[in-house]
PDBQT receptor file of N, H, CA, C and O in Angstrom, charges set to zero:
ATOM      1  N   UNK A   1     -35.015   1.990 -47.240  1.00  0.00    +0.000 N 
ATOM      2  CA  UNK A   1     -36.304   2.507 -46.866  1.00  0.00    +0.000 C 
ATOM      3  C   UNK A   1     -36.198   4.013 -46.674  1.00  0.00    +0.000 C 
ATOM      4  O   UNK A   1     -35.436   4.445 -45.808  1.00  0.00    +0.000 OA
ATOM      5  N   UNK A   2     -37.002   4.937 -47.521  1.00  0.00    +0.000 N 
ATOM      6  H   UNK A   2     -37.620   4.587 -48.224  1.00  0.00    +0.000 HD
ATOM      7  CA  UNK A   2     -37.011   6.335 -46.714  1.00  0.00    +0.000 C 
ATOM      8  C   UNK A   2     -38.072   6.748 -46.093  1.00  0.00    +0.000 C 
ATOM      9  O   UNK A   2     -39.190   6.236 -46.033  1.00  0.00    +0.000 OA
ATOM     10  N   UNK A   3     -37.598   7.855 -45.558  1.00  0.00    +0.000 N 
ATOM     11  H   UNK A   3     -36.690   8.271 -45.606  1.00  0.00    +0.000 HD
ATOM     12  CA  UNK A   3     -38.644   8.617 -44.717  1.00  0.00    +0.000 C 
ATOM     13  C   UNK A   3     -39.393  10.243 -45.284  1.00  0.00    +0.000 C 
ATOM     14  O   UNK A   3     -38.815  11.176 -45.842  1.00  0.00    +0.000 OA
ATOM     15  N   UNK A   4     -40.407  10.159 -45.011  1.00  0.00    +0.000 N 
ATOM     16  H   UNK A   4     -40.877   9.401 -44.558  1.00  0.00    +0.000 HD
ATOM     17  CA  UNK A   4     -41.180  11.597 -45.539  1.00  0.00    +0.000 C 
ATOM     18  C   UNK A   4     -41.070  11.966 -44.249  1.00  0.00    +0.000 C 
ATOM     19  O   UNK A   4     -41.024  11.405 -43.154  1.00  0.00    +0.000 OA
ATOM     20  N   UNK A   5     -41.026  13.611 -44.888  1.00  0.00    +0.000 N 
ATOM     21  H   UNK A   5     -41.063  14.066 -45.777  1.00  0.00    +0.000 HD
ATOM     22  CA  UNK A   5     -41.303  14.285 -44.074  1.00  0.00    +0.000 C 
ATOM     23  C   UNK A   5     -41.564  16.067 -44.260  1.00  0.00    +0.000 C 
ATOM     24  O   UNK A   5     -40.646  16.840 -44.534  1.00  0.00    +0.000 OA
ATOM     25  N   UNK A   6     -42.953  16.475 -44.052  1.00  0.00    +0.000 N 
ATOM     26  H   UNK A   6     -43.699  15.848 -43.829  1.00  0.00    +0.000 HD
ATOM     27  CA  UNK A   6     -43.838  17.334 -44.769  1.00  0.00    +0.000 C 
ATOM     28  C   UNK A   6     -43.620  18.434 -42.889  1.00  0.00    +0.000 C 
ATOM     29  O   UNK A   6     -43.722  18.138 -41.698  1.00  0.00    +0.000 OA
ATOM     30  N   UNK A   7     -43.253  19.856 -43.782  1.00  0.00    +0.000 N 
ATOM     31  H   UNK A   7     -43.171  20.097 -44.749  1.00  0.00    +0.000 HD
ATOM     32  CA  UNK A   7     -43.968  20.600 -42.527  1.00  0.00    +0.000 C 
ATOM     33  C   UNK A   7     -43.851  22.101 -43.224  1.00  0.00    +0.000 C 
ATOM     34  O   UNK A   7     -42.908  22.334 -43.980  1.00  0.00    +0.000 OA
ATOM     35  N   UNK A   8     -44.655  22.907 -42.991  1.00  0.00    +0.000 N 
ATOM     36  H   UNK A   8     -45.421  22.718 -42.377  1.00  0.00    +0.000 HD
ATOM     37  CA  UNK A   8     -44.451  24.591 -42.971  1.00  0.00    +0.000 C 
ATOM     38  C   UNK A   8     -43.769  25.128 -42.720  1.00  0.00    +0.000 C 
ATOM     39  O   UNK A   8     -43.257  24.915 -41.621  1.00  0.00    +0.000 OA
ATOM     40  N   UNK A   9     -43.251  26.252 -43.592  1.00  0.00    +0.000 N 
ATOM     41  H   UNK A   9     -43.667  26.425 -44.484  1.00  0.00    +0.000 HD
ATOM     42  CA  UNK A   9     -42.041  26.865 -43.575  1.00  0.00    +0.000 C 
ATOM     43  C   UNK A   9     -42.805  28.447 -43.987  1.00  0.00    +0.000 C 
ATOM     44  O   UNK A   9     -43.903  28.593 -44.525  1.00  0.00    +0.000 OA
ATOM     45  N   UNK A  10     -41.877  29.492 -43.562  1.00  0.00    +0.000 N 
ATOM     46  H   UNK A  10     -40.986  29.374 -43.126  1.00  0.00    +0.000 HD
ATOM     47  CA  UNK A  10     -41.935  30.794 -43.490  1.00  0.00    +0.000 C 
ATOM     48  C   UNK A  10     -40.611  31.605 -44.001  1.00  0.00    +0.000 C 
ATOM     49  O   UNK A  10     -39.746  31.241 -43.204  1.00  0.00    +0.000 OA
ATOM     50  N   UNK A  11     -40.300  32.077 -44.475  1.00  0.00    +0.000 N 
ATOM     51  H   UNK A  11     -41.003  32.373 -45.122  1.00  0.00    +0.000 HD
ATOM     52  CA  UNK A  11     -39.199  33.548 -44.430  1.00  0.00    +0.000 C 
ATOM     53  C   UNK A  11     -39.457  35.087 -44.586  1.00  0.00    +0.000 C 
ATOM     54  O   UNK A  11     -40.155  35.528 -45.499  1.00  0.00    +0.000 OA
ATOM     55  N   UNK A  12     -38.969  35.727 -43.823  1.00  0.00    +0.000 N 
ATOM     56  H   UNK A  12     -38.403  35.368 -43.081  1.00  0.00    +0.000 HD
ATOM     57  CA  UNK A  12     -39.454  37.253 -43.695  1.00  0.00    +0.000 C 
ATOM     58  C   UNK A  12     -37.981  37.801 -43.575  1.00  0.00    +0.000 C 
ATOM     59  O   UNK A  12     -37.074  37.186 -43.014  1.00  0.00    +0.000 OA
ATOM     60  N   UNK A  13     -37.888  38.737 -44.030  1.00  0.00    +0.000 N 
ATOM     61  H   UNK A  13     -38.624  39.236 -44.486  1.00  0.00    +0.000 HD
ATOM     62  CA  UNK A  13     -36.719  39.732 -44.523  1.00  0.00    +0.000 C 
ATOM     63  C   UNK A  13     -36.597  40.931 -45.506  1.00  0.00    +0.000 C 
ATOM     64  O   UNK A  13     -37.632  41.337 -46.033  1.00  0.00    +0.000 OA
ATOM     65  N   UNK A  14     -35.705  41.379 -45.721  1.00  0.00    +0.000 N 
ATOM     66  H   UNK A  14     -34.864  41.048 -45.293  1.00  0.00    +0.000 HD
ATOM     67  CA  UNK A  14     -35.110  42.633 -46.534  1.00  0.00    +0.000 C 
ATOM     68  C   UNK A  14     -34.929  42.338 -47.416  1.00  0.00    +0.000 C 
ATOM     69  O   UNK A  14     -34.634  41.155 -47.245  1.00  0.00    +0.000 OA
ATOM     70  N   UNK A  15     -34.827  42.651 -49.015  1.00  0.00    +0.000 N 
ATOM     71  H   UNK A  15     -35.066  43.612 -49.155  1.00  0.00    +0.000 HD
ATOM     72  CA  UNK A  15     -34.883  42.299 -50.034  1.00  0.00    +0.000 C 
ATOM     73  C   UNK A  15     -33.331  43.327 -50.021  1.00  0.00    +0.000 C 
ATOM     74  O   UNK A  15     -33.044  44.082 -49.093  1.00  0.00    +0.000 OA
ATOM     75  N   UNK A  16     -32.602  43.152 -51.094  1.00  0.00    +0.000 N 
ATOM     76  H   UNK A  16     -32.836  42.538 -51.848  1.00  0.00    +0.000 HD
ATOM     77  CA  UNK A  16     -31.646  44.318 -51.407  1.00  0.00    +0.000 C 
ATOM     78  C   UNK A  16     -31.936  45.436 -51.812  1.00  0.00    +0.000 C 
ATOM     79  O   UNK A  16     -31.225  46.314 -51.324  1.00  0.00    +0.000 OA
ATOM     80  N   UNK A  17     -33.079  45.948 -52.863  1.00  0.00    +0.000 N 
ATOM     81  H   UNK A  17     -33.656  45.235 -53.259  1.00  0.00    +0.000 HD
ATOM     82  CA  UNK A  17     -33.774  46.863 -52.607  1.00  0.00    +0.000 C 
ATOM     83  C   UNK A  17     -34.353  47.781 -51.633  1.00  0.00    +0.000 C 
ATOM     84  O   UNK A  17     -34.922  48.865 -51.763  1.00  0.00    +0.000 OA
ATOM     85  N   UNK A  18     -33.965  46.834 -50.303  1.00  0.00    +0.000 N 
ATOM     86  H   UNK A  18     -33.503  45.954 -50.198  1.00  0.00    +0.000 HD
ATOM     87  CA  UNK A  18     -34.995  47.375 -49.193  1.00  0.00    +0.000 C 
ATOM     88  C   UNK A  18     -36.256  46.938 -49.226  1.00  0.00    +0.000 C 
ATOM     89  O   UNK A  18     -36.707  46.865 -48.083  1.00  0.00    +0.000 OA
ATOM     90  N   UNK A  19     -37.081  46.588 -50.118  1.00  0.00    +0.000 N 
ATOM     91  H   UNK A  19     -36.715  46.647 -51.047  1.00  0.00    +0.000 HD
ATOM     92  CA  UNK A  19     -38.383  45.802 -50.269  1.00  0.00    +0.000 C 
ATOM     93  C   UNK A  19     -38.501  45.195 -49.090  1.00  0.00    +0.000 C 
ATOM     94  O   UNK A  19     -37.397  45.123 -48.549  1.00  0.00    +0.000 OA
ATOM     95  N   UNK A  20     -39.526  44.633 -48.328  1.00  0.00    +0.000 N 
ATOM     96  H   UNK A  20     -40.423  44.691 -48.767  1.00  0.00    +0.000 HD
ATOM     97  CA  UNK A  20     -40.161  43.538 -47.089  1.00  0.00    +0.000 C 
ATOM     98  C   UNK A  20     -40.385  41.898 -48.389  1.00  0.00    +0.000 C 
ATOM     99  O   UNK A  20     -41.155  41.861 -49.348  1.00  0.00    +0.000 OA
ATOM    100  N   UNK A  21     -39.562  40.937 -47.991  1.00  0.00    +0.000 N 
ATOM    101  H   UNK A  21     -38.936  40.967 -47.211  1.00  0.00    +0.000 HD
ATOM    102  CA  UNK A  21     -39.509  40.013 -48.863  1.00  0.00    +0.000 C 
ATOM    103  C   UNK A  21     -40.686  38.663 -47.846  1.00  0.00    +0.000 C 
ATOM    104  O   UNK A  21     -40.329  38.484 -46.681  1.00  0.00    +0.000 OA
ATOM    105  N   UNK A  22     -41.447  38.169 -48.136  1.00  0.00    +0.000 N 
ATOM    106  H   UNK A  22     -41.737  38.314 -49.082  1.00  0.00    +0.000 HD
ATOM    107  CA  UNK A  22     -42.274  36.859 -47.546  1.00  0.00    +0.000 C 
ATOM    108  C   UNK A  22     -42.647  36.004 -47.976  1.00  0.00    +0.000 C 
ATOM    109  O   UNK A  22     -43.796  36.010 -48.417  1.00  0.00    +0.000 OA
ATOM    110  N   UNK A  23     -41.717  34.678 -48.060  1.00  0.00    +0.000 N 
ATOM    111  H   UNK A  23     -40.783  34.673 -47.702  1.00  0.00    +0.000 HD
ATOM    112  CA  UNK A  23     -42.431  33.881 -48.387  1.00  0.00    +0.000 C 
ATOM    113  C   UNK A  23     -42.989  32.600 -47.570  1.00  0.00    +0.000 C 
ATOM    114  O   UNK A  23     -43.167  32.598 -46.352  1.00  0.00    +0.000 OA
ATOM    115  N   UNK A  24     -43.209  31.630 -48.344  1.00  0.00    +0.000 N 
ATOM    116  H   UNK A  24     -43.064  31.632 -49.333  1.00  0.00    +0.000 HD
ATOM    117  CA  UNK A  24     -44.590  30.921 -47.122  1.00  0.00    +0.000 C 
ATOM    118  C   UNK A  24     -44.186  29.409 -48.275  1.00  0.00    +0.000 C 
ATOM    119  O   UNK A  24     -43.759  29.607 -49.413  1.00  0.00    +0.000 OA
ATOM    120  N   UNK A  25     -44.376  28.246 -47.820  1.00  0.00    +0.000 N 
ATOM    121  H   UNK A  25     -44.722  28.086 -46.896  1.00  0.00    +0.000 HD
ATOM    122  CA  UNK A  25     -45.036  27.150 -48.509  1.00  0.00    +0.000 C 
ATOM    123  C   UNK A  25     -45.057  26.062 -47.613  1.00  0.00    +0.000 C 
ATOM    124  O   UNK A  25     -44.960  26.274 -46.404  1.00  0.00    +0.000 OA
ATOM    125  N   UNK A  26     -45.203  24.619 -48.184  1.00  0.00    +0.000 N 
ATOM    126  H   UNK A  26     -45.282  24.447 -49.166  1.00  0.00    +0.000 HD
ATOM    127  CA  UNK A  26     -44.953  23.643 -47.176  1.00  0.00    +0.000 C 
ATOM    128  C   UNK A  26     -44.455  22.333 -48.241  1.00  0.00    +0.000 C 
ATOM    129  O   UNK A  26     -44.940  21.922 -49.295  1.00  0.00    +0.000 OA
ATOM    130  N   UNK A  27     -42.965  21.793 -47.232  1.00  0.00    +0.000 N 
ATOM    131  H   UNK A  27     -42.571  22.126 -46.375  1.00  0.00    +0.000 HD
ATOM    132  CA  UNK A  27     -41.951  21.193 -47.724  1.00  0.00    +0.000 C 
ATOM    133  C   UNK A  27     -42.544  19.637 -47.575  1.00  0.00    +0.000 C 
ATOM    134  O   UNK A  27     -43.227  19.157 -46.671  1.00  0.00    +0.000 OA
ATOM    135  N   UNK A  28     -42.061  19.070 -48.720  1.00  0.00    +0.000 N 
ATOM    136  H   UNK A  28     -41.506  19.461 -49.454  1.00  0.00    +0.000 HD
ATOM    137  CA  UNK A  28     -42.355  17.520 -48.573  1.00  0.00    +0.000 C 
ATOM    138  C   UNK A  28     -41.205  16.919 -49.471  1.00  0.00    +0.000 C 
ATOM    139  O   UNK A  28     -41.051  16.889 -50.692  1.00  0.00    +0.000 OA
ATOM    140  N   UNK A  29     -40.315  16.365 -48.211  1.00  0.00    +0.000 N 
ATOM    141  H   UNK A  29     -40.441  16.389 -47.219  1.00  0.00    +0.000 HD
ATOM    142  CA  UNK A  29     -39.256  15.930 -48.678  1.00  0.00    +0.000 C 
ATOM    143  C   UNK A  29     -38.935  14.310 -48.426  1.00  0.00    +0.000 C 
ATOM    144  O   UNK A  29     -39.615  13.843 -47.512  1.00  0.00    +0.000 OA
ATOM    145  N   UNK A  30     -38.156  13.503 -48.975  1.00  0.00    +0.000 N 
ATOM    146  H   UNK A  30     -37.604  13.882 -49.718  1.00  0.00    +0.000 HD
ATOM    147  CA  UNK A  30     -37.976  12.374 -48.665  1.00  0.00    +0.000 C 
ATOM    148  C   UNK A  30     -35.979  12.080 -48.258  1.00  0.00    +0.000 C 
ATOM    149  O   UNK A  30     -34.993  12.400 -48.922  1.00  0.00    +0.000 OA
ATOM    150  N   UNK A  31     -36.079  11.449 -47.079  1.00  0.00    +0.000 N 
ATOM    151  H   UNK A  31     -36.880  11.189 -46.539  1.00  0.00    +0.000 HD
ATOM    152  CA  UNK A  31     -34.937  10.763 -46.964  1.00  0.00    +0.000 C 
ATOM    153  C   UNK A  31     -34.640   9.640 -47.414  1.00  0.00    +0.000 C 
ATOM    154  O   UNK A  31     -35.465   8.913 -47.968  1.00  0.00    +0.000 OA
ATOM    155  N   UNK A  32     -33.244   9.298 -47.212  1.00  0.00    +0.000 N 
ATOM    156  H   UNK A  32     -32.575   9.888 -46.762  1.00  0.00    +0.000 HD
ATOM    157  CA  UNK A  32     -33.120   7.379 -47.321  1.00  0.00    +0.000 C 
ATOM    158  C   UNK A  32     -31.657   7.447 -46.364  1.00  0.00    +0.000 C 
ATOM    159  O   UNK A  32     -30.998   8.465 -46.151  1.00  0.00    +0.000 OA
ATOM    160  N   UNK A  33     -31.439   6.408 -45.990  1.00  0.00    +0.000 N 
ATOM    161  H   UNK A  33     -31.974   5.581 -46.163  1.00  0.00    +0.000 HD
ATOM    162  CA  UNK A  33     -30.684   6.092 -45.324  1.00  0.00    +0.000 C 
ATOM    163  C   UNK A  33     -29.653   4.293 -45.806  1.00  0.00    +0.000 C 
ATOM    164  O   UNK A  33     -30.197   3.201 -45.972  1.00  0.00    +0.000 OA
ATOM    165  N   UNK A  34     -28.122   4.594 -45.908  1.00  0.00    +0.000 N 
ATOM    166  H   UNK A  34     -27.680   5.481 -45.773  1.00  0.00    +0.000 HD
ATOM    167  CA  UNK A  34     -27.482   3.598 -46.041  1.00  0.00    +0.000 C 
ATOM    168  C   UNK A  34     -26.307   3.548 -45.205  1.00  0.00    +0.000 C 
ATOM    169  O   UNK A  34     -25.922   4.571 -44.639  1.00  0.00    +0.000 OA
ATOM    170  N   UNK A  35     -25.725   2.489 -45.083  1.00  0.00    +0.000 N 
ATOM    171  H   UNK A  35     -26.038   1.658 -45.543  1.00  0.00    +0.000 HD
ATOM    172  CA  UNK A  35     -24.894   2.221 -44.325  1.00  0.00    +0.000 C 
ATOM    173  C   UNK A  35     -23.269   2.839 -44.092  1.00  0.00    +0.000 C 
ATOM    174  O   UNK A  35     -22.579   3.117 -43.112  1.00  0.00    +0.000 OA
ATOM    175  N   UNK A  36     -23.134   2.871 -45.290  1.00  0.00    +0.000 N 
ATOM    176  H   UNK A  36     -23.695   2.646 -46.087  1.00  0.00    +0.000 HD
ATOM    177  CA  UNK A  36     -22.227   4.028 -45.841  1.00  0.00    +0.000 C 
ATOM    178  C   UNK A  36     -22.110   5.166 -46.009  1.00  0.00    +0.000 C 
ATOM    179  O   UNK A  36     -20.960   5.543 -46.237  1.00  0.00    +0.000 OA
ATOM    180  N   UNK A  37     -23.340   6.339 -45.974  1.00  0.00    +0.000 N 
ATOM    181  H   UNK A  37     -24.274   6.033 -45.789  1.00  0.00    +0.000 HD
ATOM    182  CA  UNK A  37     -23.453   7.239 -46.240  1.00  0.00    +0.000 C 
ATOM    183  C   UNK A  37     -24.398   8.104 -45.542  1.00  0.00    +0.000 C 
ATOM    184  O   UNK A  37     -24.267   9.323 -45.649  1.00  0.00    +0.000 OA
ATOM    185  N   UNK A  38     -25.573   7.477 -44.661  1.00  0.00    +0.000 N 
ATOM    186  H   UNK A  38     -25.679   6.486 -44.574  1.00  0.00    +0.000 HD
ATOM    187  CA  UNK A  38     -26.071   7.400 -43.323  1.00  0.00    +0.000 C 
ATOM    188  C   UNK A  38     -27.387   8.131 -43.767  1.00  0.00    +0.000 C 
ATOM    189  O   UNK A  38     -27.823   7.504 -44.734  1.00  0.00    +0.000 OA
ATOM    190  N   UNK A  39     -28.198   9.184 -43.472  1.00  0.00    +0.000 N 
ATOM    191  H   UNK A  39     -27.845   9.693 -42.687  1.00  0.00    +0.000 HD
ATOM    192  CA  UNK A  39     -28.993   9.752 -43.851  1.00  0.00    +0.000 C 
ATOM    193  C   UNK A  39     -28.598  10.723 -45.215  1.00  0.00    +0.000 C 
ATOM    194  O   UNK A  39     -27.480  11.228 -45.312  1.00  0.00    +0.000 OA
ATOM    195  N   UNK A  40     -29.765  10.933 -46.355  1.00  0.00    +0.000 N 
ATOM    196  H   UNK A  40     -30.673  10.523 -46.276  1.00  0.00    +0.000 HD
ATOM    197  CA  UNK A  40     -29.470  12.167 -47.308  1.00  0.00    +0.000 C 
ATOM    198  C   UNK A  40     -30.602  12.174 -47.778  1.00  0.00    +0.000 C 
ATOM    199  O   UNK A  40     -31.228  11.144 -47.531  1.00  0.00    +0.000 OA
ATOM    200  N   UNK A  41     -31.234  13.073 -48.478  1.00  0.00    +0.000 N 
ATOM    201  H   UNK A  41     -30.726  13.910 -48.679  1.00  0.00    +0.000 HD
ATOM    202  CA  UNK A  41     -32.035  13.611 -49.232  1.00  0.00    +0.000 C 
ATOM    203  C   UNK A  41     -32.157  12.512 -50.358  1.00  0.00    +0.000 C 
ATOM    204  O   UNK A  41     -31.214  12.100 -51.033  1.00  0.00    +0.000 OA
ATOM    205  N   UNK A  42     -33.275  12.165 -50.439  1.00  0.00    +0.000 N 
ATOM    206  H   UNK A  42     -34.042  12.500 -49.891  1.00  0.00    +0.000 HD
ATOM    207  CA  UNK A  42     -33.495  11.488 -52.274  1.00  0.00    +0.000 C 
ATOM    208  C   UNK A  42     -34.702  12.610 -52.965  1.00  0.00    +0.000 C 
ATOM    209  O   UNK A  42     -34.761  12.733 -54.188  1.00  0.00    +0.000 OA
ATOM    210  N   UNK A  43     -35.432  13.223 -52.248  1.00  0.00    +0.000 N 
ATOM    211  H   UNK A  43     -35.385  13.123 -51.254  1.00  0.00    +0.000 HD
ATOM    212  CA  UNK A  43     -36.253  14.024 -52.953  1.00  0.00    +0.000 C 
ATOM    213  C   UNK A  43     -36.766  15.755 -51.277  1.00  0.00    +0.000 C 
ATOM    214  O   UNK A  43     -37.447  15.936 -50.268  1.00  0.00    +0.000 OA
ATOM    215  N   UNK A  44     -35.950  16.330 -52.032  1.00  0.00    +0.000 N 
ATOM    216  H   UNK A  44     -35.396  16.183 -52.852  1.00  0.00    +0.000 HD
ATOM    217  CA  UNK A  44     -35.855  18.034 -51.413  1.00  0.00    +0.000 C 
ATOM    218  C   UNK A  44     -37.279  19.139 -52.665  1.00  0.00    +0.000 C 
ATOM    219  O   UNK A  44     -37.374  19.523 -53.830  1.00  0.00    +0.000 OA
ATOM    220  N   UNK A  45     -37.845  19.166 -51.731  1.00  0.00    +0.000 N 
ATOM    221  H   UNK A  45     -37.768  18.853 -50.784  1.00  0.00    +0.000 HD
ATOM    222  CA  UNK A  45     -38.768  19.942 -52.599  1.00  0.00    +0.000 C 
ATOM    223  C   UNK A  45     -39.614  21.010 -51.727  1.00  0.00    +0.000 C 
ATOM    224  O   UNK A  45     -40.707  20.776 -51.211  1.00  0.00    +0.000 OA
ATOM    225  N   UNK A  46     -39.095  21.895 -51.680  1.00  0.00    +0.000 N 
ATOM    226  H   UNK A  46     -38.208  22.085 -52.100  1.00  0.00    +0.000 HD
ATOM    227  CA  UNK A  46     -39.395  23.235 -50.380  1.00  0.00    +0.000 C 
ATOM    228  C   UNK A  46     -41.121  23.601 -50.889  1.00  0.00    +0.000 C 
ATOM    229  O   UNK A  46     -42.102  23.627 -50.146  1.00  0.00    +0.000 OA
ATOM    230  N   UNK A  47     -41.093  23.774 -51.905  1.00  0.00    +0.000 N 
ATOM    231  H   UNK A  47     -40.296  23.753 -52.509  1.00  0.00    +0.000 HD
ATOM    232  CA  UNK A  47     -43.487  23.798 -52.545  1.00  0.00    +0.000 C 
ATOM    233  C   UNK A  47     -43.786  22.732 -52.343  1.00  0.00    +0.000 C 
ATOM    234  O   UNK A  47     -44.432  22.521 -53.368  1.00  0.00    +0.000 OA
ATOM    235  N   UNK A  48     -43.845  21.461 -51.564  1.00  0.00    +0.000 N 
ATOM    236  H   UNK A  48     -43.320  21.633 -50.730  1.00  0.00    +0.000 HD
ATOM    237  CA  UNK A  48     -44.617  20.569 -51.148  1.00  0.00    +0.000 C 
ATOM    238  C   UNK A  48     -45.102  19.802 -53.099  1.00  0.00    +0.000 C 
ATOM    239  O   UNK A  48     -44.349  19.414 -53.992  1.00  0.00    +0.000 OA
ATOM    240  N   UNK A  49     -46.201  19.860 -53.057  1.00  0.00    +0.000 N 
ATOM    241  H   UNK A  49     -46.812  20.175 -52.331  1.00  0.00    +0.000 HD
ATOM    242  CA  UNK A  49     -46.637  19.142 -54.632  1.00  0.00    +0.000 C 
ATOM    243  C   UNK A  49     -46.910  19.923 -55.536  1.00  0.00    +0.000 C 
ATOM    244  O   UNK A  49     -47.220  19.423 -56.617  1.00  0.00    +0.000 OA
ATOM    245  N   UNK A  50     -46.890  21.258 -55.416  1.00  0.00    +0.000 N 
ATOM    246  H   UNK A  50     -46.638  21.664 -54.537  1.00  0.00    +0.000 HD
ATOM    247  CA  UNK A  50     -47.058  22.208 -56.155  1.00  0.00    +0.000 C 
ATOM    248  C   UNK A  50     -46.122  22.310 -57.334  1.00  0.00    +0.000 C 
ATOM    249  O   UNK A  50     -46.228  23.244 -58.128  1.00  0.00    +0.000 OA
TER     250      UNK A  50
């Protein structure tokens, strides 16, 4: 059985250029869980459905 799990995310920083770097989206990712291997990722996707 996995688990979703959707929330907003932010990053703000320095680019190597020096540039102001920002980005923004919202993550909708799925877990699963087994007995052997305990929680992991089956679907990592930081743009949500985009």
């Amino acid at each position: 059985m996995g688990r979703v799990a959707v929330a907003d995310w932010t990053i703000e920083g320095t680019g190597p250029d020096g540039s102001e770097v920002m980005l923004s989206g919202s993550t909708a990712d799925v877990a699963v869980h087994d007995v052997e291997h305990g929680w992991r990722y089956a679907i990592d996707n930081p743009f949500g459905t985009a």
